[in-house]
C-alpha positions in Angstrom: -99.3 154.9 -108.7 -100.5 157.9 -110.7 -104.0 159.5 -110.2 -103.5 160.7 -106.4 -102.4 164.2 -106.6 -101.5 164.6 -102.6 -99.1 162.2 -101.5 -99.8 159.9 -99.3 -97.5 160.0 -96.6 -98.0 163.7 -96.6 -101.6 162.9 -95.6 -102.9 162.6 -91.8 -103.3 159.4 -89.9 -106.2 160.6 -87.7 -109.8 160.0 -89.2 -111.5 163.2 -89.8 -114.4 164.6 -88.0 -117.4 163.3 -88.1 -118.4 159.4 -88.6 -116.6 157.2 -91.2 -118.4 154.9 -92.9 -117.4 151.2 -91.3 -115.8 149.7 -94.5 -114.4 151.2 -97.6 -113.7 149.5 -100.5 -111.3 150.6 -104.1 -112.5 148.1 -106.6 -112.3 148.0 -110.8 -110.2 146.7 -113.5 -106.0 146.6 -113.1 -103.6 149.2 -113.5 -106.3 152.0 -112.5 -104.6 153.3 -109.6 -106.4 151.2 -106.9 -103.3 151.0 -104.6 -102.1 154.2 -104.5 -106.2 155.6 -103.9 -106.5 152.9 -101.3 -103.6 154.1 -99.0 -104.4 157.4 -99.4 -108.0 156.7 -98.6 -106.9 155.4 -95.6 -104.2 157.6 -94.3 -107.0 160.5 -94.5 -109.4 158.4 -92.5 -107.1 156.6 -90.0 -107.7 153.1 -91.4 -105.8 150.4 -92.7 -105.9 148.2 -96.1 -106.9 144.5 -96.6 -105.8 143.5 -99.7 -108.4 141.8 -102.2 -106.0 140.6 -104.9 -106.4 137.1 -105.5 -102.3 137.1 -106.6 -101.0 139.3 -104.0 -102.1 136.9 -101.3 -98.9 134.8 -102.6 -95.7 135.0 -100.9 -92.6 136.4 -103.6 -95.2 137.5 -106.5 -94.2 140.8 -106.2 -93.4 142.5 -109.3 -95.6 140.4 -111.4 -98.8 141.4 -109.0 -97.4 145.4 -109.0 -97.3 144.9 -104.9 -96.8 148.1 -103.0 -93.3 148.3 -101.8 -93.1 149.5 -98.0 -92.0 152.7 -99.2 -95.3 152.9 -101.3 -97.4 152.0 -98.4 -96.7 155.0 -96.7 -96.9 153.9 -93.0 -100.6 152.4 -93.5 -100.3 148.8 -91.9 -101.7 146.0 -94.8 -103.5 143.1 -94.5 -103.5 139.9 -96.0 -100.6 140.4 -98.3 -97.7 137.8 -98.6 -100.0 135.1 -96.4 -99.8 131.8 -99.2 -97.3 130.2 -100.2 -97.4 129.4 -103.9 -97.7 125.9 -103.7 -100.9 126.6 -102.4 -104.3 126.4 -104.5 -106.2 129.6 -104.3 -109.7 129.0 -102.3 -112.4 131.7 -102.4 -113.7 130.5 -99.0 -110.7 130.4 -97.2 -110.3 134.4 -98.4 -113.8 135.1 -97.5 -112.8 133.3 -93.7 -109.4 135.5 -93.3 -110.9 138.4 -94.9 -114.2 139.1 -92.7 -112.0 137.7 -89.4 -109.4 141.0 -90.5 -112.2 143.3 -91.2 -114.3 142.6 -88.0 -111.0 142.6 -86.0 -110.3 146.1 -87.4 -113.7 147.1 -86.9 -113.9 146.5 -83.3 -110.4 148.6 -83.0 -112.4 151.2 -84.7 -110.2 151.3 -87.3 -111.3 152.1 -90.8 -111.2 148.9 -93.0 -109.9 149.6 -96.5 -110.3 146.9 -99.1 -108.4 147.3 -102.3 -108.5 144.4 -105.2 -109.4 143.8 -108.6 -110.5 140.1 -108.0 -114.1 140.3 -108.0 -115.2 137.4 -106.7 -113.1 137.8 -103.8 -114.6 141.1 -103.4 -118.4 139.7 -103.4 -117.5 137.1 -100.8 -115.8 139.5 -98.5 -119.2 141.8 -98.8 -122.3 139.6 -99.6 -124.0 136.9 -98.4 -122.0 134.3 -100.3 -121.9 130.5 -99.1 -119.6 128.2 -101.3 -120.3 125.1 -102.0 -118.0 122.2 -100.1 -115.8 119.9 -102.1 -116.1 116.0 -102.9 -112.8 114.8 -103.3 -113.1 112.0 -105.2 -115.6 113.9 -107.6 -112.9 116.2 -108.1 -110.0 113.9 -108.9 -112.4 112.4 -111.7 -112.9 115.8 -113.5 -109.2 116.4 -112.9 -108.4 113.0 -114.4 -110.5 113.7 -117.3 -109.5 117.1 -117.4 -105.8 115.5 -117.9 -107.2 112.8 -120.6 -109.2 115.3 -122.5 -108.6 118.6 -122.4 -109.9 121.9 -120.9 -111.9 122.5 -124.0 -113.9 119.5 -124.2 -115.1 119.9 -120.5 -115.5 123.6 -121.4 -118.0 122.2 -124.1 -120.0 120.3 -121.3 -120.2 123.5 -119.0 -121.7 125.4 -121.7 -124.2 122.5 -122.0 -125.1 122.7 -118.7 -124.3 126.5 -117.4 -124.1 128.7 -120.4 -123.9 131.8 -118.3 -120.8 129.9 -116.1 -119.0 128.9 -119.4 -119.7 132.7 -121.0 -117.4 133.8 -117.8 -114.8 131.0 -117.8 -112.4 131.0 -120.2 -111.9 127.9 -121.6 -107.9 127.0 -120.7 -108.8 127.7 -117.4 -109.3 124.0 -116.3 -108.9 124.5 -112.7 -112.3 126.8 -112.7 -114.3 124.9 -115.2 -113.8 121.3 -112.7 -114.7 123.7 -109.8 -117.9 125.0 -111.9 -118.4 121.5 -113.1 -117.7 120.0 -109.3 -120.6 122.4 -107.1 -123.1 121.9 -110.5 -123.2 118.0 -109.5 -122.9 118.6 -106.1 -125.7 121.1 -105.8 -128.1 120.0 -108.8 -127.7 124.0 -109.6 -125.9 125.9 -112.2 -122.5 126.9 -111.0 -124.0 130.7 -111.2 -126.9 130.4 -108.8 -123.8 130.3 -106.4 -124.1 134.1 -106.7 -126.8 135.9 -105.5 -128.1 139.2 -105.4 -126.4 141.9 -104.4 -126.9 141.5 -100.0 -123.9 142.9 -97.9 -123.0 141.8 -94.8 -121.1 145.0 -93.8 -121.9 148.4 -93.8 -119.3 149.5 -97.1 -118.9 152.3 -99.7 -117.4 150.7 -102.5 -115.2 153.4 -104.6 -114.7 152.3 -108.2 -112.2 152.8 -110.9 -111.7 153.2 -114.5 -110.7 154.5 -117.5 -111.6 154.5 -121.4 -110.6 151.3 -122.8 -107.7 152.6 -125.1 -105.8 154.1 -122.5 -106.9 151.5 -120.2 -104.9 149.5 -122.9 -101.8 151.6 -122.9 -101.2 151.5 -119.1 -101.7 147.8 -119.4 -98.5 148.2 -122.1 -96.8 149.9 -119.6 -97.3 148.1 -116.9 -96.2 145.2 -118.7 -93.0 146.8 -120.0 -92.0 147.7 -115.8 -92.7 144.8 -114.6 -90.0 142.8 -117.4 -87.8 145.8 -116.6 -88.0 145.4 -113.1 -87.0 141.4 -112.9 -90.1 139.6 -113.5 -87.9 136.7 -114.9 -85.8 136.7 -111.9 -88.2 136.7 -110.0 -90.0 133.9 -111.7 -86.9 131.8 -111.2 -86.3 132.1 -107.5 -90.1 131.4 -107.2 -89.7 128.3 -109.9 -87.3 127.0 -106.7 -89.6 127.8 -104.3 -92.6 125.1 -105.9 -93.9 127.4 -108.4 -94.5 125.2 -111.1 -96.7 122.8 -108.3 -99.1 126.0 -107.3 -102.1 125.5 -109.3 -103.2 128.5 -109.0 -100.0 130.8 -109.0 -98.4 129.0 -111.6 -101.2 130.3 -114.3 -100.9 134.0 -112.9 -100.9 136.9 -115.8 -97.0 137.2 -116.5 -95.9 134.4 -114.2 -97.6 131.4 -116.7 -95.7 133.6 -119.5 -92.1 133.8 -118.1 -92.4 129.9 -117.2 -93.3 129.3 -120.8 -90.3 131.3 -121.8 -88.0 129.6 -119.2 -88.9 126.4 -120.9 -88.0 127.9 -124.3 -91.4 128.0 -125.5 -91.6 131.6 -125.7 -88.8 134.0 -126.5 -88.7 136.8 -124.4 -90.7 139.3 -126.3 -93.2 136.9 -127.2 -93.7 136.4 -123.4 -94.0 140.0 -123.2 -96.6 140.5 -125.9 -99.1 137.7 -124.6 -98.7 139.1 -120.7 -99.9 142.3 -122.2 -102.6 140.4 -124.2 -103.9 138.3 -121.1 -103.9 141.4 -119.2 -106.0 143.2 -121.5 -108.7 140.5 -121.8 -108.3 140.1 -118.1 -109.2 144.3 -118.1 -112.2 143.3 -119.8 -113.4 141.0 -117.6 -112.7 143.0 -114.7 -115.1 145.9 -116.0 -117.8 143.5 -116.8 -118.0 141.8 -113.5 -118.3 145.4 -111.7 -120.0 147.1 -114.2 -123.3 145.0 -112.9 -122.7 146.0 -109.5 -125.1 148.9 -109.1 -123.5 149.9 -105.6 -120.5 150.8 -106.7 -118.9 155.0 -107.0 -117.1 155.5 -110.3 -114.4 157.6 -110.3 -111.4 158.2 -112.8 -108.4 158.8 -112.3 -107.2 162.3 -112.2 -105.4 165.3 -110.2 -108.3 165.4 -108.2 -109.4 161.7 -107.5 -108.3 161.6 -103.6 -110.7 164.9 -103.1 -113.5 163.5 -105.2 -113.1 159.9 -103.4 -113.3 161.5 -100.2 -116.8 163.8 -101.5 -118.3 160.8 -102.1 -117.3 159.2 -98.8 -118.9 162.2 -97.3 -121.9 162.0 -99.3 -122.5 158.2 -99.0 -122.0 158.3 -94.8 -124.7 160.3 -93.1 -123.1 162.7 -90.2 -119.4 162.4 -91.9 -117.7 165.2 -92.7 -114.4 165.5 -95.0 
């Protein structure tokens, strides 16, 4: 939560004068501060967040996800938090549905939409002119049948083959995204990647980004890490483990969450849980700074005493006829 020196529920609910831009968005890696800069983005604007974490859509994956409490929301109403179950696969299309329906509801309230997420392709297909492949169901269950017999590695090998640039972005444990990459490549005759455009919004936005150096990008991640053990991941992994955890798919492989199971299943002890969370998260960091890096339309800001003020100066700049 550190980085926004005014606190946000000290900040006014009324847009200022002058003409906001229609959509704002807080993007870049975890543990920057997005949250906190996104509810106090829109307290000073009058708007109201729509979350763009791929793992805060999940019902009970709160500490793991660092969800804003209600406290820590200061009054600003949120969207799209808490909406899955965890059973549930994760679908970038169904976001990209729920997302633009909340943002064009908001819109025509005149409210400010504020989009706050590290999950970049959920970002993109809230913004751009992304259409995603259907599915093929029986196409699926055979890669998901071979992806049982043999391995996420070997089907990695065949992405690589026939996407490099799709395989140089998918890790290769992460099965579930390789048969998806695997699954539109057949269906389309196209690498996975051609999937993703260039750069064409759909909305009017001013996308805020941001980061840190690396090494103390690294220690927050530490941090972070350290809190969320402290503050009951592991319980909360259990009560979730009851609630179908271990069928989700998707929520079952979250950073943390994948680790605690592990441990609950004594394959891990508990610091060994700890340590890899922290190591996931980090390459996870990385990731997250490539994918936005590329995006040329994005404000970089770091955090600092004065990030609200500067994130508002750019708002400012970026929105003819707005003033801060």
């Amino acid at each position: 939560m550190g980085g926004v020196a005014t606190s946000a529920a000290n900040l006014p609910r009324q847009p200022p004068n002058g003409r906001s831009p229609h959509v704002v968005a807080v993007v870049g890696p975890t543990a920057t501060g997005k949250s906190a800069l996104g509810v106090a983005v829109a307290r000073a604007l009058g708007g109201e967040v729509v979350n763009a974490d791929s793992m805060q859509l999940y019902r009970g994956m709160d500490v793991g996800t660092a969800k804003l409490t209600e406290a820590e929301r200061g009054g600003v109403t949120h969207h799209l938090l808490d909406v899955w179950p965890v059973t549930r696969a994760a679908s970038v299309a169904d976001y990209q549905q729920d997302a633009r329906t909340c943002v064009d509801d908001l819109l025509v309230r005149g409210v400010v939409p504020v989009v706050v997420g590290g999950s970049g392709l959920y970002v993109r297909a809230l913004f751009d002119r992304l259409e995603f492949p259907g599915t093929d169901d029986a196409l699926r269950a055979d890669l998901e049948s071979e992806l049982a017999t043999v391995g996420a590695a070997e089907l990695h090998h065949r992405l690589a083959a026939a996407d490099p640039a799709a395989a140089a972005a998918i890790q290769p444990g992460n099965g579930r995204r390789i048969v998806r990459a695997l699954e539109v490549i057949h269906l389309t005759g196209r690498p996975f990647t051609a999937a993703l455009p260039a750069y064409d919004a759909v909305y009017d936005v001013v996308q805020l980004g941001l980061d840190l150096p690396a090494q103390e990008l690294d220690g927050r991640v530490d941090v972070r890490v350290e809190h969320m053990f402290a503050a009951g991941l592991v319980d909360e992994v259990r009560g979730l483990e009851r609630a179908g955890l271990r069928d989700g798919r998707t929520a079952s492989r979250a950073l943390g969450y994948q680790q605690v199971l592990a441990m609950l299943d004594g394959a891990l002890t508990e610091a060994a849980a700890r340590t890899q969370t922290a190591q996931a998260t980090r390459r996870f960091v990385r990731r997250q700074r490539s994918w936005f890096g590329r995006d040329p339309r994005i404000h970089w800001l770091q955090p600092g005493p004065e990030l609200l003020a500067d994130a508002l100066a750019v708002l400012e700049a970026a929105t003819p006829g707005c003033e801060t």
